[in-house]
VEXMISE-641760 format. One line per field, with one value per residue: z, y, x of N, C-alpha, C in turn; residue in three letters. Coordinates in pm, whole numbers, plus 32768, in hexadecimal, padded with zeros to 4 digits. Layout:
BEGIN
nc3 Z/...;
nc2 Y/...;
nc1 X/...;
cac3 Z/...;
cac2 Y/...;
cac1 X/...;
cc3 Z/...;
cc2 Y/...;
cc1 X/...;
rest Ala/...;
This chain:
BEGIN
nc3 73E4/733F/7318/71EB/718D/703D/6F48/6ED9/6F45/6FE3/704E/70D4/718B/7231/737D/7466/73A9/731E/7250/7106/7037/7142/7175/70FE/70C1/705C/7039/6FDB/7031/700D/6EE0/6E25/6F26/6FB4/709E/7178/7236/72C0/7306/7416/7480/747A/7539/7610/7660/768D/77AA/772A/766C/7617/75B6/7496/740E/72CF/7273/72C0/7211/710E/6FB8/6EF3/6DBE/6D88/6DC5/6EEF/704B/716C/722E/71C4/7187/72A1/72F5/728B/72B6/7235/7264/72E1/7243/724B/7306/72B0/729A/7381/73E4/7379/73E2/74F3/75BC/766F/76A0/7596/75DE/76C6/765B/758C/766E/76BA/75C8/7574/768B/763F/7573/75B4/764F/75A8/750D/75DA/7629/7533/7501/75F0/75BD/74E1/73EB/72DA/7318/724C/715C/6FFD/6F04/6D9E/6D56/6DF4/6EBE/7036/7166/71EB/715E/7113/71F7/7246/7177/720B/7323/7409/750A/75B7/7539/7499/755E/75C7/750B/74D4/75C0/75C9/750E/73E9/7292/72A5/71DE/70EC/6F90/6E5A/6D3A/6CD4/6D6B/6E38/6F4E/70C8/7156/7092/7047/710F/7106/7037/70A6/710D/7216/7359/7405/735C/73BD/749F/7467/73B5/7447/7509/7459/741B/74F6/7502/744E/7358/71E8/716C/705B/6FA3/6E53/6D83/6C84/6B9F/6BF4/6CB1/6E1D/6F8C/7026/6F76/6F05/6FE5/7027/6F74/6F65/707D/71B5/7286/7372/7346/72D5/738B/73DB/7356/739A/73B5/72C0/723C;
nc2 BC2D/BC85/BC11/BC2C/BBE0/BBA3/BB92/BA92/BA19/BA92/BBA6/BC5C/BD02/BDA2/BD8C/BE8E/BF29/BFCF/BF7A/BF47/C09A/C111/C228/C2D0/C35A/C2B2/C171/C037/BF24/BE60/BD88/BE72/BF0A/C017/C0FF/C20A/C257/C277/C146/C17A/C263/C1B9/C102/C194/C1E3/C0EF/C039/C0B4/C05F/C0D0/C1FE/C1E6/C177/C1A2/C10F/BFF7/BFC0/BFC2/BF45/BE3A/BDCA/BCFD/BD57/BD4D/BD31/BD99/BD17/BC1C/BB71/BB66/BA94/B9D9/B888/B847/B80F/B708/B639/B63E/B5A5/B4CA/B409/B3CA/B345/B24F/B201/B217/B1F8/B290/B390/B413/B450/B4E3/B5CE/B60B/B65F/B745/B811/B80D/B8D4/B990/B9E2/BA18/BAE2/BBBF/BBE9/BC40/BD3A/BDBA/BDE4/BE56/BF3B/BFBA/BF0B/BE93/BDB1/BD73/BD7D/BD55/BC90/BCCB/BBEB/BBA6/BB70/BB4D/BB6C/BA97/B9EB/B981/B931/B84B/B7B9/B76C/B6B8/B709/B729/B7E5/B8C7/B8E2/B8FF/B9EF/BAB5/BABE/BB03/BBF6/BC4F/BBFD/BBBD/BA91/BA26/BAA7/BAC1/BA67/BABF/B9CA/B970/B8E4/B88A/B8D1/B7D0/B70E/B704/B6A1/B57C/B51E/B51B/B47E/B431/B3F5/B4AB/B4E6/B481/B512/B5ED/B5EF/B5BE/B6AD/B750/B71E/B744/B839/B8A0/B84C/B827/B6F7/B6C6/B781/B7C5/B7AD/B859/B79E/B6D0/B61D/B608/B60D/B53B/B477/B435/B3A4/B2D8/B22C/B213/B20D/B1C4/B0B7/B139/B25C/B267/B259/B36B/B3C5/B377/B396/B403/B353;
nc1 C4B8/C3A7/C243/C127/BFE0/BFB5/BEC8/BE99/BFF0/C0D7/C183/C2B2/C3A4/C49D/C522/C4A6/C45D/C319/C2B6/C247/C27B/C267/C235/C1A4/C051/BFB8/BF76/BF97/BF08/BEA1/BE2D/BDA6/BD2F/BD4C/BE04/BD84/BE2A/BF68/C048/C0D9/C021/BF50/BF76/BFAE/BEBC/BE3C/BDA6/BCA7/BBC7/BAE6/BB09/BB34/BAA8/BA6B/BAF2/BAEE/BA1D/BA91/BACE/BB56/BBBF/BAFD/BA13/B9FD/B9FE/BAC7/BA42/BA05/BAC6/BB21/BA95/BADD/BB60/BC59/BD60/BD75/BDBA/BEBC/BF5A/BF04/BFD0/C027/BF37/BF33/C008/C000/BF16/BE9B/BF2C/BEE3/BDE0/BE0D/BE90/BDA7/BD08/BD58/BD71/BC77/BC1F/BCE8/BC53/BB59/BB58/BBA6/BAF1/BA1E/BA99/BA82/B970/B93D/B9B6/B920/B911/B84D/B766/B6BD/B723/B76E/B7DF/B87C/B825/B720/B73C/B724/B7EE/B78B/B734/B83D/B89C/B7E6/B847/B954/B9F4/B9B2/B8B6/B89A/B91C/B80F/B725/B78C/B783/B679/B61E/B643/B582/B593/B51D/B449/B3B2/B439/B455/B545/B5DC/B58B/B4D5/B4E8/B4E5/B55F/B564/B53C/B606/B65E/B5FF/B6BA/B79B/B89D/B939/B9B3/B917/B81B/B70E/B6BF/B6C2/B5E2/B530/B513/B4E1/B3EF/B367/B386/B2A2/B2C1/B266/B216/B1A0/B1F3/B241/B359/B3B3/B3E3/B32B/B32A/B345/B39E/B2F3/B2A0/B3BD/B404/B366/B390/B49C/B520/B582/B506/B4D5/B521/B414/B34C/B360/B2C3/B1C5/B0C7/B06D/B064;
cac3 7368/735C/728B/71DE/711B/6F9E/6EF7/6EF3/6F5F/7070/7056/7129/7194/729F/73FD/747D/733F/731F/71CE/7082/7048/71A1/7193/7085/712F/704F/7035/6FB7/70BE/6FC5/6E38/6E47/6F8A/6FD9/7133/7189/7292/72C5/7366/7497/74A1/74CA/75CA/7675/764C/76BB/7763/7729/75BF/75EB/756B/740E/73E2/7251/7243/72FB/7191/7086/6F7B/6EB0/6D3F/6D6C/6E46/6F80/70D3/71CD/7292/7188/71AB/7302/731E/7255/7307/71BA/72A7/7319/71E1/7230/7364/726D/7290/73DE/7407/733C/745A/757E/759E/76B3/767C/754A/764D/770C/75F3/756D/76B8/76B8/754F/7598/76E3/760A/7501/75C0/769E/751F/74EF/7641/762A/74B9/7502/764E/755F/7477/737B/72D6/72F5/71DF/70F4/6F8C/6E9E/6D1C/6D26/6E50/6F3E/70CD/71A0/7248/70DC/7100/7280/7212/714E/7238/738A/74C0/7512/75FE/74C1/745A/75BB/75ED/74A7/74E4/763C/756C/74B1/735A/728C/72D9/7148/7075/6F07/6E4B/6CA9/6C81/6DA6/6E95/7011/7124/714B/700D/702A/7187/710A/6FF5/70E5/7143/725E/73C7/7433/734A/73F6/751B/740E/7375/74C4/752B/73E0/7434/7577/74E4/73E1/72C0/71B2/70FF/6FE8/6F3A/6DEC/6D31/6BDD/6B69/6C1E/6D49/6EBF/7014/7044/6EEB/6F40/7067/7019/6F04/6F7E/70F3/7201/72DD/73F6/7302/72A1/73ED/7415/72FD/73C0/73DE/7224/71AF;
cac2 BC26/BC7D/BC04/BC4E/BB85/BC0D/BB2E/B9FD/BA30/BAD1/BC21/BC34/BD37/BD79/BDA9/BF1F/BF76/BFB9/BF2C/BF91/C0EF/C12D/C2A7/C2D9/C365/C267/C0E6/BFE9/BE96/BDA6/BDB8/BED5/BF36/C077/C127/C26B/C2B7/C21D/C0E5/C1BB/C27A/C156/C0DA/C1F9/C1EE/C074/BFD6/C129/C076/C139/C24E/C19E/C109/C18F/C0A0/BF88/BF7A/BFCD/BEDA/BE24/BDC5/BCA8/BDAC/BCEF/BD78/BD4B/BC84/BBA3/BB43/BB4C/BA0B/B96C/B83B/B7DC/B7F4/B69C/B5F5/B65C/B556/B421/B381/B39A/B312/B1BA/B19D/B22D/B258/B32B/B418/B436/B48C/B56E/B637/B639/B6DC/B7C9/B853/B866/B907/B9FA/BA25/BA47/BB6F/BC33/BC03/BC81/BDB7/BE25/BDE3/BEB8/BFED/BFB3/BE9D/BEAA/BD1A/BD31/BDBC/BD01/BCAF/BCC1/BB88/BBE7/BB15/BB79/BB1C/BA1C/B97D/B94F/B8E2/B7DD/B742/B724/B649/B732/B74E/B85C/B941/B914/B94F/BA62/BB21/BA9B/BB31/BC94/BC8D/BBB7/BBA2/BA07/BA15/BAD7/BA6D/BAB6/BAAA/B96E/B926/B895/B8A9/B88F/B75A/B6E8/B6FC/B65C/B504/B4F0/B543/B3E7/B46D/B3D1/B521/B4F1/B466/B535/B65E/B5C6/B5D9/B71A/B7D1/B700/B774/B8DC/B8C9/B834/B80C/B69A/B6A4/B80C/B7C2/B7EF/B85A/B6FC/B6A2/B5E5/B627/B5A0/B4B1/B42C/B40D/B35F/B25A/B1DC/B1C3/B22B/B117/B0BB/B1CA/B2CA/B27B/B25C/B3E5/B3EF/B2ED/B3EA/B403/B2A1;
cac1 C46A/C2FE/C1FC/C087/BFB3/BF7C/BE4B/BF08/C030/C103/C1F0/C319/C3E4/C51A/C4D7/C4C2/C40E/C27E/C24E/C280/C249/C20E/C249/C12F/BFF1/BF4E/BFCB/BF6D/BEF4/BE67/BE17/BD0E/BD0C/BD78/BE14/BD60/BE8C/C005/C046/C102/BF84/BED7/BFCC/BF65/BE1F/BE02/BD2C/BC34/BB90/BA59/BB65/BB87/BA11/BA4D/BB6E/BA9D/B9F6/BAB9/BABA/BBA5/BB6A/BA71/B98E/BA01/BA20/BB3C/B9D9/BA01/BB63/BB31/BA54/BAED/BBC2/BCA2/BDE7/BD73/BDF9/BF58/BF76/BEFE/C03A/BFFD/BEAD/BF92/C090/BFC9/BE71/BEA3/BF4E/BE5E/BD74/BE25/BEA0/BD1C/BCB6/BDDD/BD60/BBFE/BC3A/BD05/BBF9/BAE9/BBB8/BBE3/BA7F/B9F5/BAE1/BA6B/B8E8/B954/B9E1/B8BE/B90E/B7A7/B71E/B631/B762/B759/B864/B84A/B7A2/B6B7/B74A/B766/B830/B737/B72B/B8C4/B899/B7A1/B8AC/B9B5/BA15/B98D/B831/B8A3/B8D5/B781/B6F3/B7B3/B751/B5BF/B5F2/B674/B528/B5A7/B46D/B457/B372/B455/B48C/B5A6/B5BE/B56A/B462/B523/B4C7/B5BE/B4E0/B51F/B695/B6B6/B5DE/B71E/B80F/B8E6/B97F/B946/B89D/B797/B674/B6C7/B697/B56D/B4C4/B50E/B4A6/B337/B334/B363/B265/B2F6/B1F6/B269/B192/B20D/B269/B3B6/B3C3/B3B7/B28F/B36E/B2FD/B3CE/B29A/B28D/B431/B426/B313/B3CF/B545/B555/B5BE/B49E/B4F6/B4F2/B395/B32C/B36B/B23F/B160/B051/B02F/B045;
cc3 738A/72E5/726A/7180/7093/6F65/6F28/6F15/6FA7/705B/70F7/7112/721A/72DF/7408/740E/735D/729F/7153/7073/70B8/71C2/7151/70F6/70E9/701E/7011/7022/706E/6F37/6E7C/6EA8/6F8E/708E/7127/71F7/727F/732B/73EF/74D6/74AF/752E/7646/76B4/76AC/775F/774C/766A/75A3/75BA/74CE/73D2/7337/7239/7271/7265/70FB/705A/6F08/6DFA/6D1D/6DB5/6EE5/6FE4/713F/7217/7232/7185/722E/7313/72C5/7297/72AE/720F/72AD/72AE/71E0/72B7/731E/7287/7304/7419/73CA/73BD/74FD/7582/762F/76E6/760F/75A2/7672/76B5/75BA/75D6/76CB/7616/7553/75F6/7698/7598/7530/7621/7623/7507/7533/760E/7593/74C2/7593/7617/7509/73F4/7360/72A3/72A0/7142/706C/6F55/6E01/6D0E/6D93/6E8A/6FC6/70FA/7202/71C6/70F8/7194/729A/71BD/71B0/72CE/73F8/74AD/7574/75A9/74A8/74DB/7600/7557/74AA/757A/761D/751F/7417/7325/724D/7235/70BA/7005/6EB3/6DA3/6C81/6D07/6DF2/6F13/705B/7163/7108/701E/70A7/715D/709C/7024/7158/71D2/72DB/7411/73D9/7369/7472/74CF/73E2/73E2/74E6/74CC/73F2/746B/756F/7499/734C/7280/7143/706C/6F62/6EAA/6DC0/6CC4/6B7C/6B8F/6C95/6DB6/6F13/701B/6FEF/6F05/6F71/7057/6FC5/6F07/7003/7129/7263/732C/73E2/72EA/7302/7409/73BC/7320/73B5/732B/71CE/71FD;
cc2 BC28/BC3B/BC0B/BC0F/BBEF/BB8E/BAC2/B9E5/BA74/BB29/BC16/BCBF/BD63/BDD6/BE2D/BF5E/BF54/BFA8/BF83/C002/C12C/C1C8/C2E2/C2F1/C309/C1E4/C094/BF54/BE2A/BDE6/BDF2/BF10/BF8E/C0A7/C1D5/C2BD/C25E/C1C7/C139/C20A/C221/C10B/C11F/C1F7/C15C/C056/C034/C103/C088/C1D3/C240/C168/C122/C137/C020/BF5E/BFBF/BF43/BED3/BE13/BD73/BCDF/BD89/BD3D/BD3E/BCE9/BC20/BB57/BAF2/BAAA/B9AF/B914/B7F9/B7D6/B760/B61E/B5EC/B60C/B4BA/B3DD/B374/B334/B289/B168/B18B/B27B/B2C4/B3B2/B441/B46A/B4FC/B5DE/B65B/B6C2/B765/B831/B886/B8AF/B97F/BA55/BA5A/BAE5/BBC3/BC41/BC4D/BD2B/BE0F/BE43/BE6E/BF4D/BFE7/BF9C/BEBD/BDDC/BD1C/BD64/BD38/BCF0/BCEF/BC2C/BB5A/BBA8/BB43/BB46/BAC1/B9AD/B934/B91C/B883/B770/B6FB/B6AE/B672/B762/B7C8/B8BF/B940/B958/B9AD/BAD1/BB06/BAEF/BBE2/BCA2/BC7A/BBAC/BAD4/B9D2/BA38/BA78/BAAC/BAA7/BA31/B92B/B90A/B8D5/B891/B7E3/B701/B6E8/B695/B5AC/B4C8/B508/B49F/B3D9/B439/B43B/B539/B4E6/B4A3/B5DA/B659/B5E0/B681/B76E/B7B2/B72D/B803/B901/B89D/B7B9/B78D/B67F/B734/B7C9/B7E7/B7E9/B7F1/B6A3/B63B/B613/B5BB/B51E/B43E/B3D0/B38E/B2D5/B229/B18E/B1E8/B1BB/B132/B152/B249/B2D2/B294/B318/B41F/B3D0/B352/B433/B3B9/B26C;
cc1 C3D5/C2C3/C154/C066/BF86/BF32/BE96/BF7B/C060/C17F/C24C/C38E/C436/C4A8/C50E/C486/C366/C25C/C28B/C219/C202/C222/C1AD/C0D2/BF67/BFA0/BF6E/BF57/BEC4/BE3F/BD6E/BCD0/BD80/BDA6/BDE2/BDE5/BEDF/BFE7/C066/C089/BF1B/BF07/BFBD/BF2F/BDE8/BDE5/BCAD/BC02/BB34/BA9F/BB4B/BB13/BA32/BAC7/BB4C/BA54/BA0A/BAC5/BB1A/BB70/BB13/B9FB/B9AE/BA22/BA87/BB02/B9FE/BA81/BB55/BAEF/BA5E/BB72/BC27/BD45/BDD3/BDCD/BE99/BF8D/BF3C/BF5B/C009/BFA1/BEF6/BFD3/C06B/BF5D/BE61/BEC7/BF24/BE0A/BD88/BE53/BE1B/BD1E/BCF5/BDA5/BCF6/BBFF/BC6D/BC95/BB89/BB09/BB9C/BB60/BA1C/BA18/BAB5/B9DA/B8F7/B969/B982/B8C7/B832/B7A0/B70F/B692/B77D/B7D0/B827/B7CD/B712/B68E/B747/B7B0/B7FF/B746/B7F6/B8BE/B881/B827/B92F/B9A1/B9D5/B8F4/B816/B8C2/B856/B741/B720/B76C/B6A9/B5A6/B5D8/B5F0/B52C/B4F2/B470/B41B/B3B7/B498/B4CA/B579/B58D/B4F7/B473/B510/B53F/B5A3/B508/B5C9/B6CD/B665/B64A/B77A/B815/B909/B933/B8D3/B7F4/B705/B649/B678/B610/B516/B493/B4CD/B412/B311/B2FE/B301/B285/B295/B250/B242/B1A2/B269/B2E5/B386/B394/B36D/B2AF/B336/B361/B35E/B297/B341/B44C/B3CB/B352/B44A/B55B/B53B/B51C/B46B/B508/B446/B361/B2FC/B2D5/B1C0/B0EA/B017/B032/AFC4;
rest Unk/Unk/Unk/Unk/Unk/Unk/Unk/Unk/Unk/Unk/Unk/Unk/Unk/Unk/Unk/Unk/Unk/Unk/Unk/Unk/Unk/Unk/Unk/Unk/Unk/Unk/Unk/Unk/Unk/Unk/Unk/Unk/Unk/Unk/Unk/Unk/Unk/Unk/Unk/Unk/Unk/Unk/Unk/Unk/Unk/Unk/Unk/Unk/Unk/Unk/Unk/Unk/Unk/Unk/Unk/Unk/Unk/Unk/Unk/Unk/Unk/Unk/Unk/Unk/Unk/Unk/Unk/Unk/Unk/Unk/Unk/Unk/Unk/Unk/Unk/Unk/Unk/Unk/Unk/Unk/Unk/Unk/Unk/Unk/Unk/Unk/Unk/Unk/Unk/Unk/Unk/Unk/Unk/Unk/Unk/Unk/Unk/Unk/Unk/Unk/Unk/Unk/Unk/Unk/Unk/Unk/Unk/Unk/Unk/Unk/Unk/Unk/Unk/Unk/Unk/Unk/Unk/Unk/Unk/Unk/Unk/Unk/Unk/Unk/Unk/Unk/Unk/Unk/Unk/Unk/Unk/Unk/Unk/Unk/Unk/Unk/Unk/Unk/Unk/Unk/Unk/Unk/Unk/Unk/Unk/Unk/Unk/Unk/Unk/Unk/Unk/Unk/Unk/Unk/Unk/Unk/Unk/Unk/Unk/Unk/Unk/Unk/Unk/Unk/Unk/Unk/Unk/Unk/Unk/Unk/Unk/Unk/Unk/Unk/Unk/Unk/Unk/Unk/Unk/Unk/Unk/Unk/Unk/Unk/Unk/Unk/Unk/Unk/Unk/Unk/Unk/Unk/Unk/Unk/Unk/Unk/Unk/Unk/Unk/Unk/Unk/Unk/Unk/Unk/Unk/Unk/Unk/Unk/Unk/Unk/Unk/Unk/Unk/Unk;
């Protein structure tokens, strides 16, 4: 039995098969994403995904790019029980996921994933990196040339997403985006700013990373 993730959920079909509709010279891989060749042609083809760069950023129906998927670490949620009975194998399953994610992310920025690619709501995928657990997504897409300022529909900085981001990687994130340039007092929409943020509800050791604008 194989299986592929569809939005939320996970397709499943017997072993010895390449998927549903895998004859089709166009298939379907996720709501809105299209296949320019057959699974058995990109089996081929693999690991050559400077071949495929216009399939590196096709886009589904929220504008999103396979980069944006990629850095995102939401597998991690699916070892919670774990992290209950045994925090370490919570652990080791973490590094096992990022290890995998940051591999999918390398390899599409390698075929020419485009960093600076937007969604509908004119997010990057540094803005969705910022939210999650690995600070090795962000400094891997900041190393790719992410623009460390961009603001999406409503204002929001990668900046601005990692000083509301809970997550123990945050302050590790918070640093790194300083280090790169990340401007804390850019405005959202609603007249918010990371600095304004962070002085108000961040823990000491967050503020600390500001010490140089209070």
């Amino acid at each position: 039995m194989s299986a592929v993730r569809n939005g939320g959920a996970f397709e499943t079909w017997p072993s010895g098969s390449t998927g549903p509709d895998s004859s089709s010279s166009s298939t379907a891989t996720a709501p809105g994403f299209t296949r320019s060749k057959t699974r058995q042609e990109t089996s081929a083809t693999h690991p050559n995904y400077r071949e495929r760069q216009d399939d590196m950023n096709d886009r589904d129906r929220a504008g999103r790019t396979p980069l944006h998927y990629a850095v995102i670490d939401a597998p991690v949620g699916l070892d919670h029980t774990a992290a209950l009975t045994d925090p370490e194998l919570k652990a080791e399953n973490h590094r096992k996921i990022v290890e995998f994610m940051l591999a999918n992310a390398r390899r599409l920025l390698d075929a020419g994933a485009d960093v600076n690619a937007i969604d509908d709501e004119g997010s990057t995928p540094l803005h969705f990196a910022t939210k999650g657990e690995s600070d090795e997504a962000v400094r891997l897409l900041l190393d790719a040339g992410a623009d460390v300022n961009a603001k999406n529909t409503k204002g929001e900085t990668p900046l601005y997403n990692a000083v509301r981001n809970t997550t123990p990687a945050a302050l590790n994130i918070m640093r790194l985006l300083r280090e790169r340039g990340a401007d804390p007092t850019i405005e959202t929409t609603n007249g918010s700013t990371a600095l304004r943020f962070v002085s108000r509800y961040g823990k000491p050791e967050e503020k600390e990373v500001f010490a140089d604008l209070f």
